[in-house]
FITI-555317 format. One line per field, with one value per atom (N, C-alpha, C): residue number from 0; atom name; x, y, z. Coordinates in Angstrom, 3 decimals. Atoms other than C-alpha are relative to their C-alpha. Layout:
N
k	[NUM/...]
a	[CA/...]
east	[X/...]
north	[Y/...]
up	[Z/...]
//
This chain:
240
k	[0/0/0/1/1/1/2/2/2/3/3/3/4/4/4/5/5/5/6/6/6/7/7/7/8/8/8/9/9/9/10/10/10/11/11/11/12/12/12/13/13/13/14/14/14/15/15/15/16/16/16/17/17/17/18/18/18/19/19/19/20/20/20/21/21/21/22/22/22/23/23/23/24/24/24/25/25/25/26/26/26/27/27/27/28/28/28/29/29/29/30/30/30/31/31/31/32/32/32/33/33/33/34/34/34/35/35/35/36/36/36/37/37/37/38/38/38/39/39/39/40/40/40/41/41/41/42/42/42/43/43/43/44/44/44/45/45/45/46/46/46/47/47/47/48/48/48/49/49/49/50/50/50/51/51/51/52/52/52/53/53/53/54/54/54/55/55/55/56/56/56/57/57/57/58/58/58/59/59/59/60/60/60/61/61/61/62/62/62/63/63/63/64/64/64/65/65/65/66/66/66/67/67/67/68/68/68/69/69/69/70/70/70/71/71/71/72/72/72/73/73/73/74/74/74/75/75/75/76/76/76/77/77/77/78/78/78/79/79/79/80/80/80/81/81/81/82/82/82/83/83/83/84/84/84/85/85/85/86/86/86/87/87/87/88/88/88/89/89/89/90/90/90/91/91/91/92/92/92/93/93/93/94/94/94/95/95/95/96/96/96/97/97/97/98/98/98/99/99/99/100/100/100/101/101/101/102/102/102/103/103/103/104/104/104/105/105/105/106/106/106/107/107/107/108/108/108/109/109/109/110/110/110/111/111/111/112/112/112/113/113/113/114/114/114/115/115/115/116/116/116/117/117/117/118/118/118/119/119/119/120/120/120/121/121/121/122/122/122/123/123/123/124/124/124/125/125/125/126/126/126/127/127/127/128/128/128/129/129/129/130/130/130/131/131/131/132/132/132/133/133/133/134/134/134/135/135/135/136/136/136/137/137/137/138/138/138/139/139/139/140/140/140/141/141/141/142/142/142/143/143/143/144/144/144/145/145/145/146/146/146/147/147/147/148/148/148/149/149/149/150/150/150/151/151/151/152/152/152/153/153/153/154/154/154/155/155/155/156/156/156/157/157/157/158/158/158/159/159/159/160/160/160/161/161/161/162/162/162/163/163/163/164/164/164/165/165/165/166/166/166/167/167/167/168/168/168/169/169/169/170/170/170/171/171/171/172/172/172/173/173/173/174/174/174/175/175/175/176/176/176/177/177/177/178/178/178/179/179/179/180/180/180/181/181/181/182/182/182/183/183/183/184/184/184/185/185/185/186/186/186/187/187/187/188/188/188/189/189/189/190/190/190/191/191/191/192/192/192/193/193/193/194/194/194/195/195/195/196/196/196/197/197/197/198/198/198/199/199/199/200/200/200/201/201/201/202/202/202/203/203/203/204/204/204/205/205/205/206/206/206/207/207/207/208/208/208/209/209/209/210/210/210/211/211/211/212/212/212/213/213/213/214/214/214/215/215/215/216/216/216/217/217/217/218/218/218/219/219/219/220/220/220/221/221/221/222/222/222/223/223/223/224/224/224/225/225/225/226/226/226/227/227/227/228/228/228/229/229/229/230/230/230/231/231/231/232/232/232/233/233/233/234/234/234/235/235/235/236/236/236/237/237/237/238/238/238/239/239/239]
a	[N/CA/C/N/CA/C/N/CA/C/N/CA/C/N/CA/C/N/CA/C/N/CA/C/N/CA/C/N/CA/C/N/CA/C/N/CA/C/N/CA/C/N/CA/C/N/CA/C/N/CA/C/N/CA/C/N/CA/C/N/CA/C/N/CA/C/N/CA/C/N/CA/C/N/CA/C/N/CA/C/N/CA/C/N/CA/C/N/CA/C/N/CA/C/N/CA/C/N/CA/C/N/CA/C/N/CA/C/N/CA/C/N/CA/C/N/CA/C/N/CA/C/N/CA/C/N/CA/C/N/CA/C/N/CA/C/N/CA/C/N/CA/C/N/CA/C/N/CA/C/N/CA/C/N/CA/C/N/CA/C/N/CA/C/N/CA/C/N/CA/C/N/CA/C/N/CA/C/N/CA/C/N/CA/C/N/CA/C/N/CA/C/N/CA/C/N/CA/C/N/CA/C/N/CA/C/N/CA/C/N/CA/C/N/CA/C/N/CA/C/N/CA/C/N/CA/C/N/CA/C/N/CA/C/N/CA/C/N/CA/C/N/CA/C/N/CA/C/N/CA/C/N/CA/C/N/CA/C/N/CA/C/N/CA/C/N/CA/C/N/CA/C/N/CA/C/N/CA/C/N/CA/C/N/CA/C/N/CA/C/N/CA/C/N/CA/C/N/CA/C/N/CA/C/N/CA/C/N/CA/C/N/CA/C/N/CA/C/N/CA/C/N/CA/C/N/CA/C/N/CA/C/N/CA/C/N/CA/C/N/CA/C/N/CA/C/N/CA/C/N/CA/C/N/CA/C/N/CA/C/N/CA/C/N/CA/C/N/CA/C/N/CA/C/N/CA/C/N/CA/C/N/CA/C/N/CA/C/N/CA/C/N/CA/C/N/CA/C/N/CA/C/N/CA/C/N/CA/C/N/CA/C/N/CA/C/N/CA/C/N/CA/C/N/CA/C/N/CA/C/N/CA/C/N/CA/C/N/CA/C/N/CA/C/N/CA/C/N/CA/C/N/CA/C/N/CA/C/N/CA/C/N/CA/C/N/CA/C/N/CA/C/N/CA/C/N/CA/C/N/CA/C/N/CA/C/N/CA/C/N/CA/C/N/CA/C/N/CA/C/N/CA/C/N/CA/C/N/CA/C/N/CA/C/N/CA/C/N/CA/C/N/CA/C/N/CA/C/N/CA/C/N/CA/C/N/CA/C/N/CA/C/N/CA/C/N/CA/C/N/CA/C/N/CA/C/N/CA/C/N/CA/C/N/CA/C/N/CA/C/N/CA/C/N/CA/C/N/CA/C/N/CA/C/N/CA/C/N/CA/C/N/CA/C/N/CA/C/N/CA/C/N/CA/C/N/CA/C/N/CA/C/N/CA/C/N/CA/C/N/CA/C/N/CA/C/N/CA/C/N/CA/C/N/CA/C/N/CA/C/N/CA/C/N/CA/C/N/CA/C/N/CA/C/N/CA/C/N/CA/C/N/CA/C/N/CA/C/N/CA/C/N/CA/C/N/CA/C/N/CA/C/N/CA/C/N/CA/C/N/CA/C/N/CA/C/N/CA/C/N/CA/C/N/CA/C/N/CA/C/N/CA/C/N/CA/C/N/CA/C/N/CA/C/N/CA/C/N/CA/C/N/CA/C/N/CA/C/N/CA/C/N/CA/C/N/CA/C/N/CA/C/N/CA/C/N/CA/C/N/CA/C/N/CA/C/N/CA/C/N/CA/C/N/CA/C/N/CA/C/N/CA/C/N/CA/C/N/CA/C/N/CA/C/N/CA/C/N/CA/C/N/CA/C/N/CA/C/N/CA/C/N/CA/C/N/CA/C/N/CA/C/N/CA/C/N/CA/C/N/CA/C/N/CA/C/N/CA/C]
east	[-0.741/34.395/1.417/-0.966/37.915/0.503/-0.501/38.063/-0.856/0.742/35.132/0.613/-0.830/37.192/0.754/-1.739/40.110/-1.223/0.326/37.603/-1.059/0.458/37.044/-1.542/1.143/34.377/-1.041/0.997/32.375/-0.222/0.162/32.709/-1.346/0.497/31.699/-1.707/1.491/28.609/-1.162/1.263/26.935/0.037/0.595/27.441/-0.734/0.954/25.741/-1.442/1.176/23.129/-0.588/0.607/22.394/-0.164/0.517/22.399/-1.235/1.509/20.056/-1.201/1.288/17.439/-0.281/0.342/17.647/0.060/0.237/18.264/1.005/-0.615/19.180/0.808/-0.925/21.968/1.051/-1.372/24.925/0.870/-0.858/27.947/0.917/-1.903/31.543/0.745/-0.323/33.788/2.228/-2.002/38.273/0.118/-0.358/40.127/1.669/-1.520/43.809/0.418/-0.116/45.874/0.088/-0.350/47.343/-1.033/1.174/43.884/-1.368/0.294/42.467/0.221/-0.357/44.595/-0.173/-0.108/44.054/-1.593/1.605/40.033/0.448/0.398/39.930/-0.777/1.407/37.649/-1.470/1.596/34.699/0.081/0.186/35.223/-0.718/0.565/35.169/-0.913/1.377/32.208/-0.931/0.851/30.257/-0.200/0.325/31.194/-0.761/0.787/30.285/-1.191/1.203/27.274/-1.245/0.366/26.209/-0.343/-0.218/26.253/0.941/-1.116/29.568/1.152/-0.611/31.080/1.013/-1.124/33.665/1.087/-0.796/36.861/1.183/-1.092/38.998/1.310/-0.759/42.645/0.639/-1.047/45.123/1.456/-1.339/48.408/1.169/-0.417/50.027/1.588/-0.370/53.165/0.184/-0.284/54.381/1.800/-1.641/58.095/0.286/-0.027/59.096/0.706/-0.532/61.573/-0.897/0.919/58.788/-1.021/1.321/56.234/0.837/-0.380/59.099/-0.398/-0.066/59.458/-1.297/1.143/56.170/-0.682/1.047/55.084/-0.993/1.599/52.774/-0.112/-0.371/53.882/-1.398/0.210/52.753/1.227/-1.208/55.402/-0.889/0.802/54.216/-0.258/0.522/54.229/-1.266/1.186/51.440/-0.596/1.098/49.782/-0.685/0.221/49.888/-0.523/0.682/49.004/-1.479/1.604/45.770/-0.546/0.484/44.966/-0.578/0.889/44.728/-0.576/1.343/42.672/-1.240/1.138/40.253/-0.656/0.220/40.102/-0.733/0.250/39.592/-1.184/1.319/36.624/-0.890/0.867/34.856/-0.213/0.828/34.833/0.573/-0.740/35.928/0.688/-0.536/38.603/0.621/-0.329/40.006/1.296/-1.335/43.705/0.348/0.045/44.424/1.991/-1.179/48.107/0.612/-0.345/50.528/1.370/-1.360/54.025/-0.051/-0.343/55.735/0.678/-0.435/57.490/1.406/-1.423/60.484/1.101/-1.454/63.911/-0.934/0.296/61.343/0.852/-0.699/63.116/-0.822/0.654/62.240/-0.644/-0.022/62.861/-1.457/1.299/60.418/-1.440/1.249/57.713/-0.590/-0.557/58.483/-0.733/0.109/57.981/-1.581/1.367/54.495/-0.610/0.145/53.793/-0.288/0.303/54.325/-0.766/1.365/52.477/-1.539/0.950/49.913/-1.099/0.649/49.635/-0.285/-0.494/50.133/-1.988/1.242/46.496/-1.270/1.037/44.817/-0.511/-0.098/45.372/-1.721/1.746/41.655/-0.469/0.863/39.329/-1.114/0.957/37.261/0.766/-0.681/40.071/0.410/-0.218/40.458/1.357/-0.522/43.332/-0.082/0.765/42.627/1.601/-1.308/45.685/0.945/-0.573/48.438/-0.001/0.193/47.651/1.292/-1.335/50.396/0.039/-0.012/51.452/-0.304/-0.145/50.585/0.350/-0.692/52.568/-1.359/0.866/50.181/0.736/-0.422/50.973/-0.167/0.014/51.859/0.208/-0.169/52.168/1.865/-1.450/55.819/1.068/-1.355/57.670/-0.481/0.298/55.578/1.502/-0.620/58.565/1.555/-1.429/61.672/-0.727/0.120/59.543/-0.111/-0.242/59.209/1.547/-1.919/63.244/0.257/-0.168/63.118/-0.616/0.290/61.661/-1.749/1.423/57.785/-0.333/0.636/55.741/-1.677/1.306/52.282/-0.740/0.974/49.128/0.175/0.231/48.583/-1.531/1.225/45.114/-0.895/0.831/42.526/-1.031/0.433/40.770/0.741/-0.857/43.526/0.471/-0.492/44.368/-0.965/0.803/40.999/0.139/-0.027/41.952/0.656/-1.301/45.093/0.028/0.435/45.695/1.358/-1.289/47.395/-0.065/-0.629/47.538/1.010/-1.603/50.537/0.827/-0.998/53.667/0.818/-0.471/54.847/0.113/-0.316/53.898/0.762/-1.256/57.287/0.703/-1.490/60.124/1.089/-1.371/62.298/0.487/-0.451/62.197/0.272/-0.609/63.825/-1.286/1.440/61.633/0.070/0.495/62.558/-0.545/1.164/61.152/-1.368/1.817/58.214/-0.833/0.854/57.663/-0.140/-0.427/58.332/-1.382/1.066/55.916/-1.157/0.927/52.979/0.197/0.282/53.730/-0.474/0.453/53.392/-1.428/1.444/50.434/-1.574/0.945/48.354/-0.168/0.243/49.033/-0.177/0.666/48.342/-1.538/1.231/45.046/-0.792/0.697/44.192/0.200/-0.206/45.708/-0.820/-0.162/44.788/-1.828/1.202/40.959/-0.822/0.560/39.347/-1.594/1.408/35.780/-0.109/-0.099/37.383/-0.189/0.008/37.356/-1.282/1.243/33.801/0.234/-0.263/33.767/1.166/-1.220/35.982/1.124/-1.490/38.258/0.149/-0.484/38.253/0.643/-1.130/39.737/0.810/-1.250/41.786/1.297/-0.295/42.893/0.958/-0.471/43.539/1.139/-1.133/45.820/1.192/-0.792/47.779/0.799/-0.713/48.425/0.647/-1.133/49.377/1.220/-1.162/52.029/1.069/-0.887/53.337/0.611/-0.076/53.356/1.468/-1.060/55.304/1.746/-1.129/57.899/0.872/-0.493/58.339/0.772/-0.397/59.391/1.313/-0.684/61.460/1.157/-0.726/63.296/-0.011/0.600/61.471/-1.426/0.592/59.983/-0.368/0.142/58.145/-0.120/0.339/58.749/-0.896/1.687/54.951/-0.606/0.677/54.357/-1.190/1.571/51.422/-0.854/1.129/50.202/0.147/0.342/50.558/-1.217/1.139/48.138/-1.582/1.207/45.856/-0.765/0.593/45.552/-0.449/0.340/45.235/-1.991/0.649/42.336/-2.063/1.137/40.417/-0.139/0.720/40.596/-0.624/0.751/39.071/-1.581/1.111/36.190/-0.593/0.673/35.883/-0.245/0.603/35.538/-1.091/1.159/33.220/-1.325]
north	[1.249/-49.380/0.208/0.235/-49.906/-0.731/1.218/-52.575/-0.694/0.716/-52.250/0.090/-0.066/-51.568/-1.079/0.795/-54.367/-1.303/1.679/-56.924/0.856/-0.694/-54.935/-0.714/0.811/-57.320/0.284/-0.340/-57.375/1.709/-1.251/-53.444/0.686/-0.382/-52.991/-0.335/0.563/-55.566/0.618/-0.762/-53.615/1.486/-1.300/-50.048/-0.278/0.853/-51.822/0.351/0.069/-52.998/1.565/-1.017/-49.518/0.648/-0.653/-47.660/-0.728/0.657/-50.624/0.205/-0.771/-49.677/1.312/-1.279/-46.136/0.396/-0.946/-45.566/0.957/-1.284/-42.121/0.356/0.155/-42.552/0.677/-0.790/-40.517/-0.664/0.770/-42.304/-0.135/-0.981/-42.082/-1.394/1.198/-44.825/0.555/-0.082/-44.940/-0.717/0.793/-46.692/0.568/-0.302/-46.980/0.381/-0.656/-45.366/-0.894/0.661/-48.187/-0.851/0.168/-49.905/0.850/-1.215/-46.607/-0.019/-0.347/-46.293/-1.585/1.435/-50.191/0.155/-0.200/-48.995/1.205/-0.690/-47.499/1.011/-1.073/-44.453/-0.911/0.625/-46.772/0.097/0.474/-48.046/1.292/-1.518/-44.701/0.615/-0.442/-43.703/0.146/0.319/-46.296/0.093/-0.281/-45.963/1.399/-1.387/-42.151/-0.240/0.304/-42.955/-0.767/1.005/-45.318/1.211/-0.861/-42.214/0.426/-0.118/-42.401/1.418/-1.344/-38.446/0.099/-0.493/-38.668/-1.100/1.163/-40.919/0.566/0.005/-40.955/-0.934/1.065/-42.073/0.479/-0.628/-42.407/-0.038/0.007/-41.445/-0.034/-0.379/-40.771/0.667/-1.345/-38.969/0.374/-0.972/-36.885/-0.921/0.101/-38.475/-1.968/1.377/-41.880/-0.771/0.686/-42.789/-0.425/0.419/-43.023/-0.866/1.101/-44.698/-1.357/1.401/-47.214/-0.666/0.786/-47.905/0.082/0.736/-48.188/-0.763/0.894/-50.581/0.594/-0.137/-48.622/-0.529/0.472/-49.874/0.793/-1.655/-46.660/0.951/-1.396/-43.496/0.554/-1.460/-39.938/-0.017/0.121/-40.469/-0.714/0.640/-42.650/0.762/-0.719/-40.745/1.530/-1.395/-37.439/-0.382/0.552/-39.706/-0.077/0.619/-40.901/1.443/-1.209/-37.618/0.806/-0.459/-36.270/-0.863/0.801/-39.137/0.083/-0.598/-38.192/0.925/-1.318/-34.938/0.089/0.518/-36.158/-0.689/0.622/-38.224/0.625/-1.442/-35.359/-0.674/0.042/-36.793/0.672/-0.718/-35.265/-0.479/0.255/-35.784/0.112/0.421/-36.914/-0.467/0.382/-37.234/0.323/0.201/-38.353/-0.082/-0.214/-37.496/0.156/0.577/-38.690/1.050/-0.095/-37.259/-0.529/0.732/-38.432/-1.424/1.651/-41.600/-0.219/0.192/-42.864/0.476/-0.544/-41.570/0.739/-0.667/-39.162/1.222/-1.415/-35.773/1.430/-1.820/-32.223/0.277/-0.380/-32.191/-1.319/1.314/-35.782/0.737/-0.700/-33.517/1.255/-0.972/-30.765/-0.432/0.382/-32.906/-0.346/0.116/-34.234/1.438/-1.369/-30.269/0.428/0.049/-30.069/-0.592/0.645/-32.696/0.481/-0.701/-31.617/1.056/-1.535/-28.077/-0.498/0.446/-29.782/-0.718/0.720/-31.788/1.080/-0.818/-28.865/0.755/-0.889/-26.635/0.096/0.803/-28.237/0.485/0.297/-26.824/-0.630/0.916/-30.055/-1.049/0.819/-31.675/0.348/-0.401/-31.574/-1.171/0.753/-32.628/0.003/0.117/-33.941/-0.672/0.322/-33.855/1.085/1.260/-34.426/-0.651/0.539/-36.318/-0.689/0.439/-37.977/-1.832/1.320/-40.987/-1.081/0.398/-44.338/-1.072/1.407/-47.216/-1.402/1.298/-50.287/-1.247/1.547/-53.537/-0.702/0.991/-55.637/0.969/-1.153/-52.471/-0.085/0.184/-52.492/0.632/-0.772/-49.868/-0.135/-0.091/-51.278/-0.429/0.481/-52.860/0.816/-0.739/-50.375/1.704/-0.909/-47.758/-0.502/0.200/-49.597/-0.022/-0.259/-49.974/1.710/-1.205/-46.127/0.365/-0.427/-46.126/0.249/-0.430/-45.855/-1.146/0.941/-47.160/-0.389/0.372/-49.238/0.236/0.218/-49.248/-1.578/0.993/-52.461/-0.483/0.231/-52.485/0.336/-0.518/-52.458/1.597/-1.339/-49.550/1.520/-0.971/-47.782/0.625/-0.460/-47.724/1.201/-0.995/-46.071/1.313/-1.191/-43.315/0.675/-0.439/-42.459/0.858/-1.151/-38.737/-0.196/0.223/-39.112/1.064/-1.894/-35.430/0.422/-0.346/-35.314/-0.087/0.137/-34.999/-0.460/0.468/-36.092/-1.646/1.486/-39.569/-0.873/0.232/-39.654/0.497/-0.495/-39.966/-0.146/-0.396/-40.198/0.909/-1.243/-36.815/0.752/-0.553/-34.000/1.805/-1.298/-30.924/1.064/-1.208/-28.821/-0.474/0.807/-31.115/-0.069/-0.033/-31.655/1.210/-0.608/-28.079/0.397/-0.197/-27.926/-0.808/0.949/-30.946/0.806/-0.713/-28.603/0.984/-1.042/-26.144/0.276/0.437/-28.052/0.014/0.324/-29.583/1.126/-0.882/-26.453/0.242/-0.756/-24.606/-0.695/0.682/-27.657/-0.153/-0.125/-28.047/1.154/-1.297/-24.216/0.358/-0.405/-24.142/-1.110/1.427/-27.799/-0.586/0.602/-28.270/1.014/-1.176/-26.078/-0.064/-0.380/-26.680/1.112/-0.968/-23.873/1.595/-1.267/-21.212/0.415/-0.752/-19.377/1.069/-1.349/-16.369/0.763/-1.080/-13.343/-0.584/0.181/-14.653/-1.427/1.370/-18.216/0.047/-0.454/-17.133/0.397/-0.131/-15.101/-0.752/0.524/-17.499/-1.279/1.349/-20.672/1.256/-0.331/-17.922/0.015/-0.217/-17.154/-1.138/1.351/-20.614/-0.559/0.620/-21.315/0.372/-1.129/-18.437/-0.785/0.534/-19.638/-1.125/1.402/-23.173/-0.074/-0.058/-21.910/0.680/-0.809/-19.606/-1.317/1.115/-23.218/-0.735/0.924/-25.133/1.087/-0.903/-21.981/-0.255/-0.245/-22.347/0.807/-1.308/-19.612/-0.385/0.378/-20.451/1.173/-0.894/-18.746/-1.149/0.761/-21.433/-0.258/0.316/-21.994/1.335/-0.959/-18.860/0.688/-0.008/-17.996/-1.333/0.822/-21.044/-0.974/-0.351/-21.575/0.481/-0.745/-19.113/-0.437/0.285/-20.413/-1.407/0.811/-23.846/0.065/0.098/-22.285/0.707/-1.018/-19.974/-1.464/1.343/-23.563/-0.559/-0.162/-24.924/0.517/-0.933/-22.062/-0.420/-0.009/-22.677/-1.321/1.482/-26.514/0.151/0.398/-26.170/1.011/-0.718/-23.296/-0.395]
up	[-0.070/12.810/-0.514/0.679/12.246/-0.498/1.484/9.877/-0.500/0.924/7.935/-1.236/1.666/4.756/0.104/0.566/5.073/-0.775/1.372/3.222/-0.859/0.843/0.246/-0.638/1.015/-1.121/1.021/-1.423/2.498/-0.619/-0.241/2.254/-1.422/1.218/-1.244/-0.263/0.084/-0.883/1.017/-1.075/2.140/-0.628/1.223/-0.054/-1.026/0.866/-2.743/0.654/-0.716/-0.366/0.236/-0.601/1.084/-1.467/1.065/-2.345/-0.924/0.811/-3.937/0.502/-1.307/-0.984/-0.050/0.116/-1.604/1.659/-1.641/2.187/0.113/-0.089/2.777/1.523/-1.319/5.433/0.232/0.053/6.569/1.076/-0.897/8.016/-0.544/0.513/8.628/0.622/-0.228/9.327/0.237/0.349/10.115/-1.047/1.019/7.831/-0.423/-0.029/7.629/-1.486/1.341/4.956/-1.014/1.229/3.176/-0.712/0.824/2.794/-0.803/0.640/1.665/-1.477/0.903/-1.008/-1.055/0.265/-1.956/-1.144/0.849/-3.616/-0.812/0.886/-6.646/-0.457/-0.699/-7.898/-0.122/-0.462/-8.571/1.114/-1.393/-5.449/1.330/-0.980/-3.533/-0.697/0.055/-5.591/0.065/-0.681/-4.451/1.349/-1.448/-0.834/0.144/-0.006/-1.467/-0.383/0.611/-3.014/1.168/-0.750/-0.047/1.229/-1.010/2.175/0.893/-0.989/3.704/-0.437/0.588/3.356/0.944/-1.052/6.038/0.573/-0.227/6.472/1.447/-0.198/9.071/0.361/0.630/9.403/1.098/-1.172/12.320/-0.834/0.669/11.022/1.248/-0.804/14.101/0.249/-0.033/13.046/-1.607/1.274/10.347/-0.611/0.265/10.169/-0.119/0.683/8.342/1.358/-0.934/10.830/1.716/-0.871/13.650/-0.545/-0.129/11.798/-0.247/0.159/11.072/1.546/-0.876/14.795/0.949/0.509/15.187/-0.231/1.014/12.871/-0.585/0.692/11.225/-1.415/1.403/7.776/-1.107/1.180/5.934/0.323/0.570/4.895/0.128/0.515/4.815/-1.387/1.720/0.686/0.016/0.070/1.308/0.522/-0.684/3.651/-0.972/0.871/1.307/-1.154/1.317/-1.637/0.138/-0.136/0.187/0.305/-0.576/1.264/-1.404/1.056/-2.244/-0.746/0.368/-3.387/0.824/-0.442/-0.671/-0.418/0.322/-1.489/-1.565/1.756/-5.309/0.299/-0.034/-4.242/0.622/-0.408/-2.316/1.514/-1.590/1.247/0.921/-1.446/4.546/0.692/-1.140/6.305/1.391/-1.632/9.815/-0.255/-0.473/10.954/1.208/-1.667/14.171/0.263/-0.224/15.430/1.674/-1.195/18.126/0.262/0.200/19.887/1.434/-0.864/22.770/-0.151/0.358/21.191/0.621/-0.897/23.100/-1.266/1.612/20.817/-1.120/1.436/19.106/0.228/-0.496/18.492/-0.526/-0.070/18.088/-1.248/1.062/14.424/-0.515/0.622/14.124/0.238/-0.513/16.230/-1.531/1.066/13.668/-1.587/0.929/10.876/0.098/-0.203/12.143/0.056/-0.367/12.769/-1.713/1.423/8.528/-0.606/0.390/7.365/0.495/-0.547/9.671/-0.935/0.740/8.146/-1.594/1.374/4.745/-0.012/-0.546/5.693/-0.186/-0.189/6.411/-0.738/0.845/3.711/-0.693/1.070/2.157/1.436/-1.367/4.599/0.145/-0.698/4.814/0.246/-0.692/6.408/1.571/-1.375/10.369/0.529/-0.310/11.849/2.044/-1.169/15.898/1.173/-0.743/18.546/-0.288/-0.104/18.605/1.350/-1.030/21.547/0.370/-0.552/23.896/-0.080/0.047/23.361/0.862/-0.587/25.057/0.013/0.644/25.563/0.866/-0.457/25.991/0.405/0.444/26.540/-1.435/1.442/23.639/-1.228/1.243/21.490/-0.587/-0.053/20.094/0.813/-0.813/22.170/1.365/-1.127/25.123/1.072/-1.184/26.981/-0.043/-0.258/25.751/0.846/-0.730/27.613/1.558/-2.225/31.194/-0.501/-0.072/30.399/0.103/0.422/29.872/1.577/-1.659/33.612/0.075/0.180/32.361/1.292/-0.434/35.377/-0.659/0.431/33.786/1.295/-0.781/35.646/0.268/-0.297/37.618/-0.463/0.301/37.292/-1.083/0.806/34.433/0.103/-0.052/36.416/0.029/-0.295/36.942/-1.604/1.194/33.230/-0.425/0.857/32.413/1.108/-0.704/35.022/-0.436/0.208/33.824/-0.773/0.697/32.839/-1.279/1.023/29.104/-0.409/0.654/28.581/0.821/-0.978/31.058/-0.575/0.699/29.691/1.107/-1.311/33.431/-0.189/0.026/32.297/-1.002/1.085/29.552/0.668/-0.978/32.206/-1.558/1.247/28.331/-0.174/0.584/27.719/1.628/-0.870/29.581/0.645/-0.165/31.180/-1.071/1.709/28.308/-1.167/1.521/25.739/0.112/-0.940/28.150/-0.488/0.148/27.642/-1.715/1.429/24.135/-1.061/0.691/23.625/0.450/-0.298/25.519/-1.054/1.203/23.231/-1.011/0.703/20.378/0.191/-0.122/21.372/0.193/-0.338/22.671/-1.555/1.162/19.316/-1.401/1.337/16.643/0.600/-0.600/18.821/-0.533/0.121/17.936/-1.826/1.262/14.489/-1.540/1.319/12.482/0.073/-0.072/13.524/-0.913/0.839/10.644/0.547/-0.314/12.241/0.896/-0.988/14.823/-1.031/0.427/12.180/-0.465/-0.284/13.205/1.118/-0.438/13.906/0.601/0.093/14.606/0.829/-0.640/17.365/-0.091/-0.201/17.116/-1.856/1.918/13.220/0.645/-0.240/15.149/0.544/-0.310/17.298/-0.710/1.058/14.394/-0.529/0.857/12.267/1.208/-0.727/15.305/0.317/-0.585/16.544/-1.600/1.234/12.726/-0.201/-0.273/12.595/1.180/-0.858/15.796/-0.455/-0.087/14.787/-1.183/0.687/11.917/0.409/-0.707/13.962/0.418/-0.525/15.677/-0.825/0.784/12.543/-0.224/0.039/11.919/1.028/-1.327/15.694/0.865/-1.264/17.280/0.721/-0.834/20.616/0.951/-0.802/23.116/1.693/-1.063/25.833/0.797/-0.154/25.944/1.274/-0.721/27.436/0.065/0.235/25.809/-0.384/-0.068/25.391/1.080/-1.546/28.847/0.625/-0.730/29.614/-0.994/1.113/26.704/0.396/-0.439/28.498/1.307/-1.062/31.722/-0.397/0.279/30.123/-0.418/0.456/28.473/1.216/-1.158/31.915/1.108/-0.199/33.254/0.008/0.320/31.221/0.017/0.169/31.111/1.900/-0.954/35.096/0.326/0.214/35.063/-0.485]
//
């Protein structure tokens, strides 16, 4: 659910419930940062206690000036705050991450790319994306992206068709950002999901894409040349 935590009292009284029963349950729930950080350690001792070992949280980027426009009304200080209060209460986490934002730039991608690695460092934290952005209706940057030339789906079916791993469907950016954003994206995919590090090459694989990821923050690109061939290599195998 995503908003069983915002009524702390509701939340608190069904952990209760399940620990007064003794039912031996395991369950994971989202939960945004700033009401995260809103429970105390009782609080998160009883949710832990209740069976719940795994939180996750959409942050969606790394860089203040995007989550202003936005609206997400959280900072990265918050987000890094809640992160080591997770970590302090022993549960597992989930961070869910976005790029593609109309007027985002290289260095904002960059910055989500740090935090990121910054996330991971704990390996019982996974981070999942960064997936491409999408502008909805009613969302805030829904109507300065049709101005930006975005065409919407007409139809409700058409929405659930619609491929959002394209970078084709952000006429904002230019084809070198396009490939810049694939780049990104392949190699936080391979570097930030720590459930990937089993066995010999999929280790090899996560250090490599970290290295890179870091060359990137650095300003050294390989204009997705190998990871190019790394997404041609996964669809390979997903149609196989």
């Amino acid at each position: 659910s995503d908003n069983f935590f915002v009524d702390k009292k509701r939340a608190e009284t069904v952990c209760r419930g399940l620990v007064d029963r003794g039912l031996d349950l395991k369950w994971h729930s989202d939960i945004r940062i700033d009401t995260f950080l809103q429970y105390d350690a009782a609080g998160l001792e009883l949710i832990k206690r209740s069976g719940c070992d795994n939180l996750t949280f959409g942050v969606e980027s790394g860089s203040d000036p995007v989550l202003k426009k936005i609206d997400k009304d959280i900072t990265v200080a918050q987000v890094l705050e809640a992160h080591k209060k997770v970590a302090a209460a022993g549960f597992k986490a989930n961070y869910h991450f976005m790029l593609g934002f109309p007027e985002e730039t290289r260095e904002d991608i960059m910055e989500t790319v740090r935090v990121a690695a910054l996330l991971t460092e704990d390996s019982a934290t996974n981070v999942y994306g960064p997936s491409m952005y999408i502008p909805y209706p009613g969302a805030p940057l829904f109507d300065k992206c049709v101005k930006l030339g975005f065409v919407p789906p007409s139809k409700l079916e058409e929405w659930g068709a619609f491929d959002w791993e394209e970078t084709s469907k952000l006429p904002w950016f230019t084809a070198e950002d396009k490939t810049f954003m694939n780049e990104v994206q392949t190699l936080a995919r391979g570097a930030f999901h720590n459930n990937l590090r089993v066995g010999f090459l999929t280790s090899l694989v996560y250090f490599y894409c970290r290295l890179r990821l870091l060359g990137l923050r650095r300003g050294l690109t390989l204009h997705d040349l190998d990871t190019g061939l790394m997404r041609r290599v996964r669809d390979r195998r997903k149609s196989s």
